[in-house]
C-alpha positions in Angstrom: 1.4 69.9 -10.2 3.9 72.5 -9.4 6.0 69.8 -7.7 6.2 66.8 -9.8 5.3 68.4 -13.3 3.4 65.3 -14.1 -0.1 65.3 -12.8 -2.7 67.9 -12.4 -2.8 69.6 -9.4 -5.7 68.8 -6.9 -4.5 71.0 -3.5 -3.0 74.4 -2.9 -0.4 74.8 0.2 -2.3 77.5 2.5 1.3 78.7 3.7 2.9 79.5 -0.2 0.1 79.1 -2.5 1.8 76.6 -4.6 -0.1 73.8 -5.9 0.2 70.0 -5.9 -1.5 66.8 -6.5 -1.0 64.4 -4.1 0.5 64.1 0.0 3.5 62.8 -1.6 4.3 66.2 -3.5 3.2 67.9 -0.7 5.9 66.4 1.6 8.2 67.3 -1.2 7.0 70.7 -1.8 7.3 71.3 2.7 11.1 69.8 2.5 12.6 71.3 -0.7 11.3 75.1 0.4 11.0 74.1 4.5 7.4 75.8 3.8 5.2 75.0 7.1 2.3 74.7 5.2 0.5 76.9 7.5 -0.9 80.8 6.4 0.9 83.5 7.7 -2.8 84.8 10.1 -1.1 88.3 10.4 -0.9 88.8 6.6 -3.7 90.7 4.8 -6.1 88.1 2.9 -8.3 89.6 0.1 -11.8 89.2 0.6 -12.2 87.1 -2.7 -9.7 84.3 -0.7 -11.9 83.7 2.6 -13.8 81.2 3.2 -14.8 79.1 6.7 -11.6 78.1 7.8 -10.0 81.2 7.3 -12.6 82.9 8.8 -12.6 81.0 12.1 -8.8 80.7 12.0 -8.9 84.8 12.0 -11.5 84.5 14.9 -8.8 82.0 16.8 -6.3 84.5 16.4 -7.9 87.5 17.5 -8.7 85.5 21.0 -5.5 84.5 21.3 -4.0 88.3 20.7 -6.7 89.3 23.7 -5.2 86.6 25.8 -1.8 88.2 25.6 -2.5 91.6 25.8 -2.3 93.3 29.1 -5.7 93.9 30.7 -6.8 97.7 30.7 -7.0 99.2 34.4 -10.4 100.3 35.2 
């Protein structure tokens, strides 16, 4: 664990990449750095680091962009 240093690390933070193995060291990890523990959905992801949540959390973002965007005249 990249945390506690003591135990191996089960979970990777989706916001920082850093690794930890338990809720406890995660809690740590989000205070000590004030990580949100959420991905950045603007920054480029490689291809190798999608999966299904990624995927539909792009998806999400993209109709939430068109929501915002002005409508096109026709």
């Amino acid at each position: 664990c990249m945390e506690c240093k003591e135990k191996i690390s089960l979970y990777q933070c989706p916001g920082c990449q850093i690794r930890t193995c338990s809720l406890q060291c995660c809690q740590a990890h989000k205070k000590r750095t004030g990580c949100t523990g959420k991905r950045n959905r603007s920054e480029y992801l490689p291809l190798c680091r999608m999966n299904d949540n990624t995927l539909q959390s792009d998806y999400f973002f993209i109709e939430e962009v068109l929501e915002i965007m002005p409508r096109a005249s026709k």
